[in-house]
C-alpha positions as CSV (number, residue, x, y, z in Angstrom):
1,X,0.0,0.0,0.0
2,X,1.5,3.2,-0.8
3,X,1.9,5.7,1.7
4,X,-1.1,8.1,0.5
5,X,-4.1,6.1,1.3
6,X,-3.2,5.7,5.2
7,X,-2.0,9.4,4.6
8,X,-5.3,10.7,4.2
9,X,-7.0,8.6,6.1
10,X,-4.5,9.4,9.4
11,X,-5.0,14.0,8.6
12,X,-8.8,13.9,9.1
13,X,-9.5,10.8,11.2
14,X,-8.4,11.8,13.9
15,X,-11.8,12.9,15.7
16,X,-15.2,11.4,17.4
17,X,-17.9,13.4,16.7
18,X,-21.5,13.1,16.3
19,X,-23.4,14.4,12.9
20,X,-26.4,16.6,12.4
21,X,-26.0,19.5,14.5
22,X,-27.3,22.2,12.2
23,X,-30.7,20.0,11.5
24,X,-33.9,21.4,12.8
25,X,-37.6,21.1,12.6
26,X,-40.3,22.9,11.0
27,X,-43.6,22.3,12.0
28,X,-46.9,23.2,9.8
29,X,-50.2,23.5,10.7
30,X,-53.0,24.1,8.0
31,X,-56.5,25.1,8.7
32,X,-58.3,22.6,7.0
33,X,-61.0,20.1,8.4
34,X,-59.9,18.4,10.7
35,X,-56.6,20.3,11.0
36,X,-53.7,18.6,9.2
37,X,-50.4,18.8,11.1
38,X,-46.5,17.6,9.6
39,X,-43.0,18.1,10.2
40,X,-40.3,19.2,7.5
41,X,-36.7,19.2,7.6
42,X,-34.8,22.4,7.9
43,X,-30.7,23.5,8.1
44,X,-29.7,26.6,10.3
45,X,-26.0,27.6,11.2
46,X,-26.5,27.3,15.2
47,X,-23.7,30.2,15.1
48,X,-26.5,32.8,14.1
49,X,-30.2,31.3,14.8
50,X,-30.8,30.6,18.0
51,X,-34.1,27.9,18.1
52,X,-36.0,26.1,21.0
53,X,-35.6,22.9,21.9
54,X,-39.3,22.0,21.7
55,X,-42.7,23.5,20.2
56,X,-43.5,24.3,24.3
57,X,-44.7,28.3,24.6
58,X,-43.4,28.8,21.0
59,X,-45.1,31.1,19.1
60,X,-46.0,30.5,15.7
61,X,-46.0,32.8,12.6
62,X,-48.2,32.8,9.3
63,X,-46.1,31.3,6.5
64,X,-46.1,33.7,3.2
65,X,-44.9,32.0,-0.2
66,X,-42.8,34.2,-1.7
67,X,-41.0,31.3,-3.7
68,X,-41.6,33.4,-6.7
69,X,-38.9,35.7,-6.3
70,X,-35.1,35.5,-4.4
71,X,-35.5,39.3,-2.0
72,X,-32.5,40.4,-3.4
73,X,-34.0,43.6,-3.3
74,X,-36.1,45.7,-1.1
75,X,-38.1,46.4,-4.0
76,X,-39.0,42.3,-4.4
77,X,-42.0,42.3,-1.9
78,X,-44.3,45.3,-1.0
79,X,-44.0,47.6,2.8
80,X,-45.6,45.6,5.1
81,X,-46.6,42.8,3.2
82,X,-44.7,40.1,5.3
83,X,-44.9,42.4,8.7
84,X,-45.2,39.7,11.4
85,X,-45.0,36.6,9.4
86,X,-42.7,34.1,8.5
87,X,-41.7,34.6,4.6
88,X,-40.2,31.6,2.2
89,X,-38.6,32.8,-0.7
90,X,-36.1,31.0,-3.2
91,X,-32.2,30.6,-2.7
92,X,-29.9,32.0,-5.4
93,X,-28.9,35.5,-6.9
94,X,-27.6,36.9,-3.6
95,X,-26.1,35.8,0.3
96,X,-28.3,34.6,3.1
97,X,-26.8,37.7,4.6
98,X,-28.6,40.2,1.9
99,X,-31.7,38.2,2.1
100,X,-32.2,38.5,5.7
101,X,-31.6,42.0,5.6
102,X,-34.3,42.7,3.7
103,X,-36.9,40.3,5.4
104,X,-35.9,42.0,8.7
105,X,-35.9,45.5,7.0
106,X,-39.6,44.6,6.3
107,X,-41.1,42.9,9.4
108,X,-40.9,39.6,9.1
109,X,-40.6,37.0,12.1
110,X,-38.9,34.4,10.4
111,X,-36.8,34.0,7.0
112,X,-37.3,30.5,5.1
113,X,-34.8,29.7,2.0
114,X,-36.4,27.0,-0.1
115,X,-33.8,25.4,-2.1
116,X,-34.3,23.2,-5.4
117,X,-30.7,21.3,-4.5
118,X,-29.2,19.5,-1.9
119,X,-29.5,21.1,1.4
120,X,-25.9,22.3,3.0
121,X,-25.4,24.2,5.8
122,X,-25.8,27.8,5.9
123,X,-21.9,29.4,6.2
124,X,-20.4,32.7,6.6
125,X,-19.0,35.0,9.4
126,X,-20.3,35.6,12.6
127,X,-19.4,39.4,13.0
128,X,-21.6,39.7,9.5
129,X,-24.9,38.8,11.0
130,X,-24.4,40.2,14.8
131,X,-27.3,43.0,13.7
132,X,-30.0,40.1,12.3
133,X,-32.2,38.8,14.8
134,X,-34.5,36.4,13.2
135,X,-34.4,33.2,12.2
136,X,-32.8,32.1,9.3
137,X,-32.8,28.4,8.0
138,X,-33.3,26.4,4.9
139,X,-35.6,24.2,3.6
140,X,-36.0,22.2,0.6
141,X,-38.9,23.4,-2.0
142,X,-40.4,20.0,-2.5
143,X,-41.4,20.3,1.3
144,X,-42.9,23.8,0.3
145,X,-44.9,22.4,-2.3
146,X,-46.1,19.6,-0.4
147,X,-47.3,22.2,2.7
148,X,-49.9,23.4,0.2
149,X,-51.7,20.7,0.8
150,X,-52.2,21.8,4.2
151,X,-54.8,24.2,3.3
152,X,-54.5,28.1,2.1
153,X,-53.4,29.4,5.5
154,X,-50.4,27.6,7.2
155,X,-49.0,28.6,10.1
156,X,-45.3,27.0,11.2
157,X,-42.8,26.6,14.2
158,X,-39.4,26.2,14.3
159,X,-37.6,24.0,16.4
160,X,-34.4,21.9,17.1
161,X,-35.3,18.7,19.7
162,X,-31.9,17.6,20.9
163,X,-30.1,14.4,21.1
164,X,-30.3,12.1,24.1
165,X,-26.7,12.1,25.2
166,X,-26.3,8.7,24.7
167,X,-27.2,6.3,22.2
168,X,-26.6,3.0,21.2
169,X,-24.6,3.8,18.2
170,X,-21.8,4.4,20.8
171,X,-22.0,0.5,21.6
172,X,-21.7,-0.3,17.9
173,X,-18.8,1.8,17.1
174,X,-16.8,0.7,20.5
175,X,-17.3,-2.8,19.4
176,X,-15.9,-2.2,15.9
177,X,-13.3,-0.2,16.6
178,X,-12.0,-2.7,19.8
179,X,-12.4,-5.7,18.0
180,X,-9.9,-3.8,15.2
181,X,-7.5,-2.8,16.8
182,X,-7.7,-6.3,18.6
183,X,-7.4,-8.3,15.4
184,X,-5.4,-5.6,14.2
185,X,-2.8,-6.2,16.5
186,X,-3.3,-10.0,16.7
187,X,-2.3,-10.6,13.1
188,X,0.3,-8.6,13.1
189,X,1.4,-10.6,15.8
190,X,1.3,-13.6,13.2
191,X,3.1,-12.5,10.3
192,X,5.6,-11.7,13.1
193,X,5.8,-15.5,13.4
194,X,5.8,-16.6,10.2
195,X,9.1,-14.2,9.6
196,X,10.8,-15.5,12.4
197,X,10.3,-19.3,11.5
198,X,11.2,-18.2,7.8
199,X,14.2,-21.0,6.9
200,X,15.6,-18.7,3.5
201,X,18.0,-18.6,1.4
202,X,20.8,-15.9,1.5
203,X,18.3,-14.2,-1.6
204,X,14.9,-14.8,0.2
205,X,16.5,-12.9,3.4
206,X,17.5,-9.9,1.0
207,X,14.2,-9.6,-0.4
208,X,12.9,-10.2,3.2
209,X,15.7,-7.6,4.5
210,X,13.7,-4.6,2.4
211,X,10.3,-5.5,2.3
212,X,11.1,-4.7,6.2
213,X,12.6,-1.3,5.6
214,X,9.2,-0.1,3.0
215,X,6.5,-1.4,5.6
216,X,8.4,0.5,9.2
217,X,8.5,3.6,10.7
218,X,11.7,4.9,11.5
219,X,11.8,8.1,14.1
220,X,12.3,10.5,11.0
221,X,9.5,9.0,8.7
222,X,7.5,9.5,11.5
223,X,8.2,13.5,12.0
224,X,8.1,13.5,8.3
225,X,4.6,11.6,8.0
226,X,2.8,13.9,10.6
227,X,4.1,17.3,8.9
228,X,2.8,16.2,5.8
229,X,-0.7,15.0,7.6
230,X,-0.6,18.9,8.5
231,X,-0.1,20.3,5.1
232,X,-2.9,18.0,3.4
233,X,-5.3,18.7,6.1
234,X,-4.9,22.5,5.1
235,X,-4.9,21.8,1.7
236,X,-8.6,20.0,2.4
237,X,-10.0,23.2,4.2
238,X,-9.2,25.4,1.3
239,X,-9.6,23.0,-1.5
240,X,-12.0,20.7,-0.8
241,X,-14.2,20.9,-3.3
242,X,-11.6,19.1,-5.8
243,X,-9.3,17.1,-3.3
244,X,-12.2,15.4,-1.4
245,X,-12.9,13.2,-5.4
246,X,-9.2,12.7,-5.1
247,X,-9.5,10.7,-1.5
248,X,-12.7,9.0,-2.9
249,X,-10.5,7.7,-5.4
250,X,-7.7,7.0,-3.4
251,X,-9.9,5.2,-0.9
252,X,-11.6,3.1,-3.5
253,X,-7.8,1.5,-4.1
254,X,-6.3,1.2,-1.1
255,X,-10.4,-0.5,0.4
256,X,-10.2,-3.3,-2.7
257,X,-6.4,-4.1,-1.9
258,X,-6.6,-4.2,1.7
259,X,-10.3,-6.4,1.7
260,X,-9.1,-8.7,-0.7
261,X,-5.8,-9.0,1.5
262,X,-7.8,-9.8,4.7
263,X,-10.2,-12.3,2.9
264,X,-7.1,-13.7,1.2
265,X,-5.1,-14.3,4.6
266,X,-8.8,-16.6,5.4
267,X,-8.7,-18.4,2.5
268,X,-5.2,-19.8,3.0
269,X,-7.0,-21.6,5.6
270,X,-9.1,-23.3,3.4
271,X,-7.4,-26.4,1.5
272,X,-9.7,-27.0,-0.7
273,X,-10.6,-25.2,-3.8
274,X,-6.6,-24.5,-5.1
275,X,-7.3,-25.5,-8.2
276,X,-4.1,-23.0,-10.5
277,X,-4.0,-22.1,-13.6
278,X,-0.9,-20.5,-15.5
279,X,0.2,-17.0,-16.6
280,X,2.8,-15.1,-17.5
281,X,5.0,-18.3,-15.8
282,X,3.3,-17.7,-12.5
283,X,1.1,-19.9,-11.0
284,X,-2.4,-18.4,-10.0
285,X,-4.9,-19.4,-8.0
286,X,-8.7,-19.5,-9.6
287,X,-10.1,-18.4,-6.2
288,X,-7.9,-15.6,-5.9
289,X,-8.6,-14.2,-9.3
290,X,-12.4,-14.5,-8.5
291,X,-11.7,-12.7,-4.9
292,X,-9.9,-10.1,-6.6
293,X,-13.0,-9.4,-8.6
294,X,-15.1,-9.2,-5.7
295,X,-13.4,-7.1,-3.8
296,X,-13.0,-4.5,-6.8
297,X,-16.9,-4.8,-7.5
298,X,-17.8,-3.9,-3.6
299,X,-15.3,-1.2,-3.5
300,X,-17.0,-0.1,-6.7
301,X,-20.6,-0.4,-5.7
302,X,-19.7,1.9,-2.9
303,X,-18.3,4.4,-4.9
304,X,-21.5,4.9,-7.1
305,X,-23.9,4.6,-3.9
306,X,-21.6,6.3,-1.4
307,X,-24.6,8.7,-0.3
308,X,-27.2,6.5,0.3
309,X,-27.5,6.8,3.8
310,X,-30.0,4.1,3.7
311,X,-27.6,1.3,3.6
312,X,-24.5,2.5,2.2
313,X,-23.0,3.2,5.5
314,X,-22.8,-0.6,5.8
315,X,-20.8,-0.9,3.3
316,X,-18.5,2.3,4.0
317,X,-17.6,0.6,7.3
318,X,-16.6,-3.0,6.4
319,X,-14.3,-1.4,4.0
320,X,-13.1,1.1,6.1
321,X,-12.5,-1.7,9.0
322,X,-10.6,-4.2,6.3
323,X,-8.4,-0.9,5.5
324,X,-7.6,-0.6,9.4
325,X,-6.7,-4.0,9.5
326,X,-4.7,-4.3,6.7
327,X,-3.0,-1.0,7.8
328,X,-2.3,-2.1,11.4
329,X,-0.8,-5.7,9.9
330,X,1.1,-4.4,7.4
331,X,3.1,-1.0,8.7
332,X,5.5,-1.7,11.6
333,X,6.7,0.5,14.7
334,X,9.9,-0.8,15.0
335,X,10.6,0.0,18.6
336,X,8.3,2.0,21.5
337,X,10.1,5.1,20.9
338,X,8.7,5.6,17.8
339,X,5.3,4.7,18.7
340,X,5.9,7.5,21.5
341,X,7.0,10.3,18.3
342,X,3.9,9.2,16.4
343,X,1.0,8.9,19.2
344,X,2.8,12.2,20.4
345,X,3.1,14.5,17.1
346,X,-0.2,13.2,16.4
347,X,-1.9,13.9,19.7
348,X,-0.3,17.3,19.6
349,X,-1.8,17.7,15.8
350,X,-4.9,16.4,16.8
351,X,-5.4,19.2,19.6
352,X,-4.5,21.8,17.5
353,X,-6.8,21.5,14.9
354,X,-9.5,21.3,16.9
355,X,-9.6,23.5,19.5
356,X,-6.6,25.9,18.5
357,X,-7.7,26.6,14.9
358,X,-10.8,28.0,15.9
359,X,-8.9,31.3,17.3
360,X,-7.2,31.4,13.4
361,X,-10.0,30.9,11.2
362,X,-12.4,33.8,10.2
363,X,-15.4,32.1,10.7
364,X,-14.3,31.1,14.4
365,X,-14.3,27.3,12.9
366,X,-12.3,24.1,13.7
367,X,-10.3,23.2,10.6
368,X,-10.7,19.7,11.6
369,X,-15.1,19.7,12.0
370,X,-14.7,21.9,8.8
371,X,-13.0,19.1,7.2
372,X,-14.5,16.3,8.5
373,X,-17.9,17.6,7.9
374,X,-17.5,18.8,4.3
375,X,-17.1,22.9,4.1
376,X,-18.1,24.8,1.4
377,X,-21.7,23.3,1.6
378,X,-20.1,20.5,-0.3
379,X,-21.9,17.4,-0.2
380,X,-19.4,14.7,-0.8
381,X,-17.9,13.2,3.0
382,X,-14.3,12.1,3.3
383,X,-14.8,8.2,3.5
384,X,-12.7,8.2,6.3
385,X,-15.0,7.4,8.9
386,X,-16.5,4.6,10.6
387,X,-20.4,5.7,10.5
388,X,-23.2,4.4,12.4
389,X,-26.3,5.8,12.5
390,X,-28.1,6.3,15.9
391,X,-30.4,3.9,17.0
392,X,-32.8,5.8,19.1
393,X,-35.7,7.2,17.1
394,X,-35.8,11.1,16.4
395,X,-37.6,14.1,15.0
396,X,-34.5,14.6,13.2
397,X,-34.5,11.5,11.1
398,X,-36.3,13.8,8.7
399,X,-33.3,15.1,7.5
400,X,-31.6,12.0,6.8
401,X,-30.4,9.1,9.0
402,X,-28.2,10.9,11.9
403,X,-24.7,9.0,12.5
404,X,-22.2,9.0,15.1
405,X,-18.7,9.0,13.3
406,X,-15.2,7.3,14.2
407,X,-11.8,8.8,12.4
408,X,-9.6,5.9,11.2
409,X,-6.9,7.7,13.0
410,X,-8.3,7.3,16.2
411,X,-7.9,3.1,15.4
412,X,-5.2,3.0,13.1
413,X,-2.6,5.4,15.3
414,X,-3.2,3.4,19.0
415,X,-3.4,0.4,16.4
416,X,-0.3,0.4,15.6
417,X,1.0,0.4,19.3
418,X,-0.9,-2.2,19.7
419,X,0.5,-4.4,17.2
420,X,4.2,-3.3,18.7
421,X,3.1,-4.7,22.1
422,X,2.1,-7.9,20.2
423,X,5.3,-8.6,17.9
424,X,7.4,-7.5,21.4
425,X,5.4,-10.3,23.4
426,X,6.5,-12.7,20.0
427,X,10.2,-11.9,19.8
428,X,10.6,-12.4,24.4
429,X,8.0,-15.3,23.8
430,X,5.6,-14.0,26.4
431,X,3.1,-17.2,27.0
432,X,1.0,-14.2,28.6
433,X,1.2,-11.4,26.1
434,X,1.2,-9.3,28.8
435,X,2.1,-6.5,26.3
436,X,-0.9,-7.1,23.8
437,X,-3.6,-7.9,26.5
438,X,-3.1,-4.7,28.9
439,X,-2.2,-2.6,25.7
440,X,-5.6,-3.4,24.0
441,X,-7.7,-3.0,27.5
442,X,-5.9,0.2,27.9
443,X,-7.6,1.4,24.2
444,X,-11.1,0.3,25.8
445,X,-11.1,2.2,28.4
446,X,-9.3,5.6,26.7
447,X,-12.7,4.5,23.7
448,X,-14.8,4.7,27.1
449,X,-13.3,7.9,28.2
450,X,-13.9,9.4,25.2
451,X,-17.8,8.7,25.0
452,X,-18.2,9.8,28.6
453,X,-16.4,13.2,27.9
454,X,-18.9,13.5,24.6
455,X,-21.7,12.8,26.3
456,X,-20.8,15.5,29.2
457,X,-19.1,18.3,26.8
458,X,-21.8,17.7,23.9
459,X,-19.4,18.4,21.1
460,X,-16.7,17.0,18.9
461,X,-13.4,15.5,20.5
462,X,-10.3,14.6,19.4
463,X,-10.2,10.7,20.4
464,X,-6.2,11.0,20.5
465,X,-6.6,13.2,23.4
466,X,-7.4,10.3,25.5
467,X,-6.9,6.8,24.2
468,X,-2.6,8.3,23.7
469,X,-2.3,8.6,27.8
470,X,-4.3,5.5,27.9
471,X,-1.8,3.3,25.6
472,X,1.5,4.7,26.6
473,X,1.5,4.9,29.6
474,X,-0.1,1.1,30.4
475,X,3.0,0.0,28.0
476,X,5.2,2.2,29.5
477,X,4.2,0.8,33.3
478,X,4.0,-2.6,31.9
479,X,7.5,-2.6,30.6
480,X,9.0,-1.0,34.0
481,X,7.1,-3.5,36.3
482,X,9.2,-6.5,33.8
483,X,12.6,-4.9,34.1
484,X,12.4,-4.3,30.3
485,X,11.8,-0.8,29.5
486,X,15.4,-0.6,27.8
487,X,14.6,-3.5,25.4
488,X,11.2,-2.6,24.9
489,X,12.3,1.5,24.2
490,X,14.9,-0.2,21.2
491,X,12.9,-3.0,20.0
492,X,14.5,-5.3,17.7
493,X,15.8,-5.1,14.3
494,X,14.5,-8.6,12.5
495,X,16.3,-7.9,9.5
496,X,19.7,-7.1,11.1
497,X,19.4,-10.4,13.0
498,X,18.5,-12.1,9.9
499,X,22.1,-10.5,8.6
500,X,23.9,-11.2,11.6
501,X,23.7,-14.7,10.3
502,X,25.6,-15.0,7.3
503,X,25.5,-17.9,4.5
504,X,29.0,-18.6,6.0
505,X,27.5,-19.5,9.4
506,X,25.1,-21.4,7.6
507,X,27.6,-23.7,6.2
508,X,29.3,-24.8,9.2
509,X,28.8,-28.5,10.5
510,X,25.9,-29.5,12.4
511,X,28.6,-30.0,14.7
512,X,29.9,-26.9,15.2
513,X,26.7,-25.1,15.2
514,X,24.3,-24.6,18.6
515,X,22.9,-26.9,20.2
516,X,19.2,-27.7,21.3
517,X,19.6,-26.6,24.3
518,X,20.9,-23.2,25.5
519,X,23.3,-22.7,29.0
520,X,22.1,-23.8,31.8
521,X,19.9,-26.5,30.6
522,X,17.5,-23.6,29.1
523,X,15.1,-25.2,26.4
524,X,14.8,-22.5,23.0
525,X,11.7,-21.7,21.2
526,X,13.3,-23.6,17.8
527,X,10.5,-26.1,19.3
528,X,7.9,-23.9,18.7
529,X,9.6,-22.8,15.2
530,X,9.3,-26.9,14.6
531,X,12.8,-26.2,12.9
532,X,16.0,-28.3,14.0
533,X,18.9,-27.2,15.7
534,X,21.3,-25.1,14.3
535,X,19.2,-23.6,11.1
536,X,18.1,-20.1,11.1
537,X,14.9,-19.6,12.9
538,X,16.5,-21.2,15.6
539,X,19.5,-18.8,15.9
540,X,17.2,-16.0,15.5
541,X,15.4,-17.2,18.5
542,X,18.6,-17.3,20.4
543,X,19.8,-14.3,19.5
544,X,16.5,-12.7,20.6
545,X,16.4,-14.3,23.7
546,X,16.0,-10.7,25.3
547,X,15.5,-12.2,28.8
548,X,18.5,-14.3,29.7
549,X,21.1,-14.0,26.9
550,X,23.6,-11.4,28.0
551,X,23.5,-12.7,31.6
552,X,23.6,-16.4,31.1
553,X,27.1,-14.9,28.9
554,X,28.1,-13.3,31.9
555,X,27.2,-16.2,34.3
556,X,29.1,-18.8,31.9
557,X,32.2,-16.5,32.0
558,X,33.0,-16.2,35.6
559,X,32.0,-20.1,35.9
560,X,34.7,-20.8,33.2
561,X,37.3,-18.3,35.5
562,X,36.1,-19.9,38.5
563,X,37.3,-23.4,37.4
């Protein structure tokens, strides 16, 4: 995977937030017989229109159609012909600004903007409408057309019922995002394995040797990575219109690869069904060719029904978890300090962007909710989010289907600690993995945290903020309570070790060569490699005996001067 799909999935995913904040209701009553009552769905910017949370000791106003002209003008409606009412007219030819104005200007209660396309959210400056006082919201002109049938004299509220603060949504997304970074972690754990009970040839240790230098993080490509993360995610705020295609794009690749890669992995547990066919003097598998072409026709069918909210979300989110995987697997943290530089930079960019930005921008905005929620009224959604719409009914499932949204930054970035812990409990051969186990509760509880301070604050958080503390400092205490902070600060280098070994080694006698048991009597894990004595996986597991190497050396040599 190349290094600008988890890019852009890393500079905007990095925040827990819940959707539909700027939705509202419009209620309509008619005067027919019996009276006929019905909601509609409206968008406000919060930022300027103030609206109750319920129709209780609300007042409502006469609705006037104006939908015949834009009030662009103070010329477009007559003195006092909307004095005390609650006027629609159309959107286009002039700002919401202009528009309320002139409905103020002339007496009206209430200013409605009927629009023929998509609605988006109202934007603009704050300072710019600090001498409007009435509300200002949107509404879509098939809804208009429908309140006809309401009768000839319609009278309508505006309101916004809130959210509960909780909702099972939460649940669904702790779930997923856990069981990720679990899995995540736990196959990384495997390929680990597999390397270390590789038996290659001097070539197949080479090829090994830089396939491990593209997939790791070094402390530099780290620094680098997150200053880029930066730059793109400015680049988003102020061209979004054109980059956010560019991720769809992007993420339509980098979801095909990494599902097929994570169904592939299950299928190698299979044995039956490998019938091959050859190409190109390769040997292919007929099941693999046909998984390929699944996983290219589900990315697909997302891409052409990415905004169905109905169901498409579904879809969105298996993706989006097979990318998290395949991320978490395939990338390496070589040691904990780099894990520390990346969870650190990134915790530091995370808390900038959202509550520092707002001080910079003109419209008093986070660039990250700006960007995560689409500016511009844009709207196309970065597919970098785990959605899940929320379960408990609401008014405002009018607008649309709610969701409660998960950055893959916030499971890819503690992830990748995670799978660290795992590959460090593989190299000392912890029975326990201690590492792994108190490394993933430790992203539970920092998930927990973060829905708890949601709930209380009632507004977007940066995830990081909490589930970084949470991870490094349960490895960090972990590896101090073991008397193995120093080894678990370097790591290991699997490819030097594989080098340390050379093809001259390899050609000594079986005589000459290590035995299967270490000093002391101490039984090696070339048992567990099910590789005999002597060959590489089983100096490899000597040589990363972390525990008892360099003081079983010491031991032997003042045994040797004793006698």
């Amino acid at each position: 995977m190349g290094p600008s799909a988890p890019l852009r999935a890393l500079l905007c995913g990095l925040l827990l937030w819940l959707a539909s904040a700027q939705e509202g209701i419009l209620h309509a009553s008619g005067n027919g017989m019996p009276p006929v009552k019905k909601d509609y769905c409206i968008l406000y910017n919060p930022v300027w229109t103030s609206l109750a949370n319920s129709l209780d000791n609300v007042t409502s106003n006469s609705l006037e159609n104006l939908t015949s002209t834009v009030l662009c003008s103070y010329s477009d409606v007559p003195s006092g012909f909307i004095k005390d009412k609650a006027v629609v007219v159309m959107r286009g030819n002039c700002t919401f600004l202009e528009k309320a104005r002139i409905a103020q200007k002339h007496g009206a209660r209430t200013l409605l903007i009927a629009s023929k396309t998509a609605l988006s959210p109202p934007s603009g400056n704050k300072t710019d409408f600090k001498d409007v006082t009435i509300p200002l919201a949107l509404v879509r002109y098939i809804d208009i057309m429908d309140m006809q049938t309401l009768g000839n004299r319609i009278n309508v509220t505006l309101y916004s019922p809130p959210l509960p603060d909780f909702d099972y949504s939460m649940f669904v997304i702790f779930l997923i995002a856990v069981l990720t970074v679990a899995l995540g972690g736990y196959w990384s754990g495997v390929s680990e394995l597999e390397d270390l009970k590789a038996v290659a040839s001097p070539g197949d240790r080479e090829t090994r040797r830089k396939k491990e230098e593209n997939v790791t993080f070094t402390p530099l490509t780290v620094i680098l990575f997150v200053v880029i993360c930066c730059v793109m995610l400015v680049l988003l705020y102020f061209f979004y219109k054109w980059l956010v295609y560019v991720i769809i794009s992007v993420f339509f690749l980098a979801s095909a690869m990494s599902l097929y890669n994570c169904l592939a992995a299950l299928l190698q547990k299979i044995s039956f069904g490998q019938c091959r066919i050859s190409c190109c003097n390769k040997s292919i598998e007929v099941r693999l060719i046909f998984l390929a072409g699944f996983c290219i026709a589900a990315a697909a069918v997302w891409v052409v029904f990415r905004n169905e909210d109905r169901w498409a979300w579904i879809l969105q989110d298996i993706l989006g978890v097979a990318f998290c995987l395949n991320f978490i697997k395939t990338l390496k943290m070589p040691n904990f300090k780099s894990c520390v530089i990346l969870l650190g930079l990134l915790l530091l960019y995370d808390v900038f962007f959202v509550f520092i930005t707002p001080f910079i921008t003109k419209n008093g905005a986070s660039i990250m909710v700006e960007v995560a929620a689409g500016p511009f009224g844009n709207s196309e959604k970065l597919p970098v989010v785990i959605r899940v719409p929320r379960l408990q009914f609401s008014a405002l499932t009018l607008c649309g289907m709610p969701f409660s949204l998960l950055g893959f930054g916030d499971i890819i970035v503690p992830g990748l600690l995670v799978a660290y812990c795992r590959r460090f409990d593989v190299q000392t051969r912890s029975s326990s993995s201690v590492y792994y186990v108190s490394c993933t509760i430790a992203y539970a509880v920092g998930m927990v945290l973060t829905f708890v301070v949601l709930a209380l604050m009632k507004m977007g958080q940066p995830a990081l903020l909490y589930l970084v503390p949470c991870t490094l400092i349960t490895s960090s205490v972990v590896a101090w309570r073991r008397k193995e902070m120093k080894k678990f600060w370097k790591g290991s280098s699997y490819q030097d070790i594989i080098l340390h070994f050379s093809s001259s080694e390899m050609a000594k006698p079986l005589t000459e060569r290590s035995t299967s048991r270490g000093k002391g009597g101490r039984d090696f894990w070339w048992q567990r490699c099910w590789t005999p004595p002597g060959s590489l996986c089983y100096k490899m597991m000597e040589h990363l005996d972390y525990t008892a190497n360099e003081e079983n050396a010491a031991t032997t040599n003042e045994q040797s001067g004793g006698q």
